[in-house]
N, C-alpha and C positions, 0 to 999 in steps of 0.2 A: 504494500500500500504506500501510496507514494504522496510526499507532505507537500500541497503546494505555496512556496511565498508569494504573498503579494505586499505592496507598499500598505493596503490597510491592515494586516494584519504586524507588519512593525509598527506603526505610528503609535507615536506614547502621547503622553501630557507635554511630556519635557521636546521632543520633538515640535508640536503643535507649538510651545511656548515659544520657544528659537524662532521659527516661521513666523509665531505674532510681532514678533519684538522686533527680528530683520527687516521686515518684510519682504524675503526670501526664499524663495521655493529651493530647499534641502539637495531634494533626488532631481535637481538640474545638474546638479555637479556628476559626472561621469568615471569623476578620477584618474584621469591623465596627467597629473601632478606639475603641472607647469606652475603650478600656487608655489608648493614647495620648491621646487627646483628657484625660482626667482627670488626667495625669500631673503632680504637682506640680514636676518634674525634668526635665523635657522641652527644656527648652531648654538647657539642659547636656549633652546625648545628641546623639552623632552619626549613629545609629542608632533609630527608634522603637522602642518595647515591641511593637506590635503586626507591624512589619517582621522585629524580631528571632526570632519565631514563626514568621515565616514563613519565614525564611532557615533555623530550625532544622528546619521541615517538610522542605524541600529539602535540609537534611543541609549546607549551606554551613559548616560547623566553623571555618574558618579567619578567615572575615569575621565571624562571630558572635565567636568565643575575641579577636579583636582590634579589636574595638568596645570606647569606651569606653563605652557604653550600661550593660554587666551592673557596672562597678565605681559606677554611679551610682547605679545604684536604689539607692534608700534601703529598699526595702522597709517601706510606709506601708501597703498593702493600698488603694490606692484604686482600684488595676486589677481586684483582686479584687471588688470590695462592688460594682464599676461592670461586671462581664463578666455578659452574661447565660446564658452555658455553665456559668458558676463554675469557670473556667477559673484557678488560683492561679499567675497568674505571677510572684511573689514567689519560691513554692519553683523555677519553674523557673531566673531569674535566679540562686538560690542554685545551683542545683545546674548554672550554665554557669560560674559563679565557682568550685568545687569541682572542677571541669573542669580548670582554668587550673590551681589552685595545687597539683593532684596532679600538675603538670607541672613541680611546683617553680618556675614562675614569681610571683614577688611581685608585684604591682601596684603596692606602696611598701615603699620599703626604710626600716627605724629613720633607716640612718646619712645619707639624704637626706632628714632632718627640720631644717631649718635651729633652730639653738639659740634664737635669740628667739623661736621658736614654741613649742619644748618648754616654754619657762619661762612661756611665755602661757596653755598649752592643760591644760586639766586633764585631771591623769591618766588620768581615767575614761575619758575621751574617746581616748587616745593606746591605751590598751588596746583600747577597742572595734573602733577602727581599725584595728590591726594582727592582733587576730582575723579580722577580715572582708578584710582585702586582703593579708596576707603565708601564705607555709605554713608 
């Protein structure tokens, strides 16, 4: 007897949420990896851009939400200008990180900002970063 997949029978909550929040349809990505191959951050990532797509396909919440792959992206658009779906996984990365910090998890805390840093780092920068990784 033979199991058959279909895309309704993967789609989760955690999926549908990704899709709500990108507004990006998931299973347009095919995985020909031209995300990762471009990725100026790639080797900072313990997870690829194009692996994380697909662990999202399959609804894996838990391995994606703790990867540090989604706090790395920089969000540069090189994955985007390089998919040939035009597949925006900028906004999906944002919206796996918007995931994370409606769970009130911080990715950085202020008060684990060692002080020779604070006085080194320009503010602009200390703000930006605590937009993008704390709630």
């Amino acid at each position: 007897m033979k199991t058959e997949i279909s895309i309704k029978n993967i789609k989760s909550k955690f999926l549908d949420k990704v899709e709500e929040l990108s507004e990006e349809n998931i299973y347009t990505c095919y995985q020909c990896g031209k995300c990762s191959a471009g990725c100026p951050s790639i080797s900072e990532m313990d997870i690829s851009p194009g692996e994380i797509i697909r662990l999202v396909q399959l609804g894996q919440e838990k391995e994606v939400l703790d990867s540090k792959t989604i706090w790395i992206c920089a969000s540069c658009f090189t994955c985007v200008t390089r998919c040939p779906k035009g597949v925006d996984l900028a906004k999906i990365m944002e919206a796996l990180r918007q995931i994370t910090l409606r769970k009130n998890v911080d990715y950085v805390s202020p008060l684990s900002i060692p002080k020779e840093v604070l006085s080194q780092v320009p503010q602009i920068a200390l703000v930006s970063c605590l937009r993008k990784f704390s709630a």
